[in-house]
Structure formats: structure tokens, C-alpha cells
N, C-alpha and C positions, 0 to 999 in steps of 0.2 A: 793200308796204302792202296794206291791206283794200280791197274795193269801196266804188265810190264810190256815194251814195242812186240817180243814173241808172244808174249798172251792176244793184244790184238790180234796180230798177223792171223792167230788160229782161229779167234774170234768172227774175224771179216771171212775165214776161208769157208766156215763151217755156216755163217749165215743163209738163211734165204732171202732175207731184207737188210737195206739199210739200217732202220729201224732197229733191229733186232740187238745190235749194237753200238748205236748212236752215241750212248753215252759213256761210252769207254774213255771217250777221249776227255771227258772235261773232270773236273775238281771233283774230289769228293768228302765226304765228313771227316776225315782223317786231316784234312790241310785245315776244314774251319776251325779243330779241335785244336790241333797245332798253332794258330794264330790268337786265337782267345787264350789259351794256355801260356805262351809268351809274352800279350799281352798282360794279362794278369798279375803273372811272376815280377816284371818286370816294373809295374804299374807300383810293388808293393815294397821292393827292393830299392826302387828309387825314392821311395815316400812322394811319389806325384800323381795328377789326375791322368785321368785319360786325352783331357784336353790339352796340355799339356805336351802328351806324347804326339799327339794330333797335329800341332803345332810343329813341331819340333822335326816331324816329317813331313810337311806342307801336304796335309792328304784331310779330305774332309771326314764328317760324321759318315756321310754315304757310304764312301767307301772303304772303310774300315767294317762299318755293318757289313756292307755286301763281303768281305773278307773273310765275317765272322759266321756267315750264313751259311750253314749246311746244302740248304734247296739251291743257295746258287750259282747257275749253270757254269756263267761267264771265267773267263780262265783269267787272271789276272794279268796283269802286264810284269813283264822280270825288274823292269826299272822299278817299280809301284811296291815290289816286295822288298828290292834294295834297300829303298828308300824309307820303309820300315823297320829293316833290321839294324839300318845305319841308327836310326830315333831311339828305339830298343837296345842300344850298344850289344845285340846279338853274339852269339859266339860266331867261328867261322863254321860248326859243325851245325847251329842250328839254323844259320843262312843258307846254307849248302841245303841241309833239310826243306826247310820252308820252299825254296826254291825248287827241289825238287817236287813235292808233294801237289804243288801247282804248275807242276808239268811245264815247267819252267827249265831252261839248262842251268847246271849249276855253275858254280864260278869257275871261269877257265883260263889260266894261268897264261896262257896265248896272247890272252886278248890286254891289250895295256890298261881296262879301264879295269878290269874283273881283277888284275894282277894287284891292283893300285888298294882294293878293295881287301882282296885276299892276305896283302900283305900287312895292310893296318891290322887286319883281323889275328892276324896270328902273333903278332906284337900288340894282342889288346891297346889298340889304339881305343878313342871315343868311337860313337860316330859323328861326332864336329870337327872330329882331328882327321879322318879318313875324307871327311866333304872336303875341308881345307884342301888336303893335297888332290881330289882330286880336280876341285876348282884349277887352284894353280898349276895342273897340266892342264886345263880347256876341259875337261867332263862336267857335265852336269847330269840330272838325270829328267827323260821324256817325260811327262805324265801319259798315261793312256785315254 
């Protein structure tokens, strides 16, 4: 898994350069492992393709690759992995995960759209049944 916010903090204290720790902040092979593992499982439990899944989270080939990519950099967007986990009927432990592992905050019970999210999840809702309600509150989700 990624640095924790105390591992930077020591990380930035003890540097010389920026450089030196630049890339503490962004994704690392533990989240691409995690996203192709999900996929995968999931890909095989459902008896469907990838395209499919792809569909079904309105998310392209891109970016699913770029998800799946160890080398890269770019930090996903929180909506972009919702919106995965929702396609994946995710558990609420492996959204939390996913979420976090992409340096993402995880779902926070606060917030009415994350609450709406959390709560399908733990009543194994779909994730068509969890879009549903959160349409019918006004949520939908950004793309990045």
C-alpha cells in the first residue's frame, strides 16, 4: 500500500529536493493490482465481458487501462472509481479499499451522496439499484 499522510510528513521533512519524494503522493502497484483483481473476479462471477462492465460504468477502454497500469502516475478521480465499484457490484469493504489505495477519501457517512452509496452497500444492493436511488435524490456521478 501507499504512504501514510505521517510517512510523508517525515518524508518532505528529511528531504533535500522536491524530487526526492515527488512520488509519494500518487498511485502505486498495489491500487493497479487491486483494480485488475476486482475486475477479473468479477468479470468471471458475473459470466460477462469486460465490455460489458465497461458499459455498464460508462467509463472507456482508456481508462480502465490507465486504472490497470502500474507506471501510471495520474491519481484517479473518486467519482471514476465509484462508478466502477457501482458496475462491479463491489462490496462496501472493497470500495472503501479501492478508494482508498487511490488516495481517494473513502466513503463518509456525512456526506448524503457517499451515505446513499454506503447504505446500498451494506444492504447488498446492485449497483443499478444504488445509481437508481441516487439519481432519484439528484446525484449523479462527474467524470474526470
Amino acid at each position: 500500500m501507499g504512504y501514510s499522510t505521517d510517512e510523508i510528513r517525515r518524508m518532505l521533512k528529511k528531504a533535500k529536493s522536491y524530487n526526492d519524494v515527488k512520488d509519494a503522493h500518487f498511485i502505486n502497484g498495489d491500487f493497479a493490482k487491486a483494480v485488475s483483481d476486482l475486475i477479473e473476479r468479477r468479470k468471471k462471477e458475473k459470466g460477462v465481458t469486460q465490455e460489458k462492465l465497461l458499459r455498464s460504468a460508462n467509463l472507456g477502454h482508456s481508462t480502465i487501462a490507465n486504472l490497470k497500469n502500474s507506471r501510471n502516475r495520474k491519481k484517479p478521480g473518486r467519482d471514476t472509481i465509484l462508478d466502477l465499484c457501482l458496475a462491479l457490484d463491489a462490496s462496501l469493504e472493497e470500495t472503501n479499499e479501492l478508494l482508498k489505495l487511490s488516495r481517494n477519501q473513502e466513503l463518509y457517512v456525512r456526506d448524503r451522496k457517499d451515505s446513499i452509496i454506503y447504505w446500498g452497500l451494506l444492504h447488498k444492493k446492485k449497483g443499478d439499484e444504488i445509481r437508481e436511488v441516487l439519481l432519484e435524490n439528484g446525484f449523479d456521478f462527474e467524470k474526470d
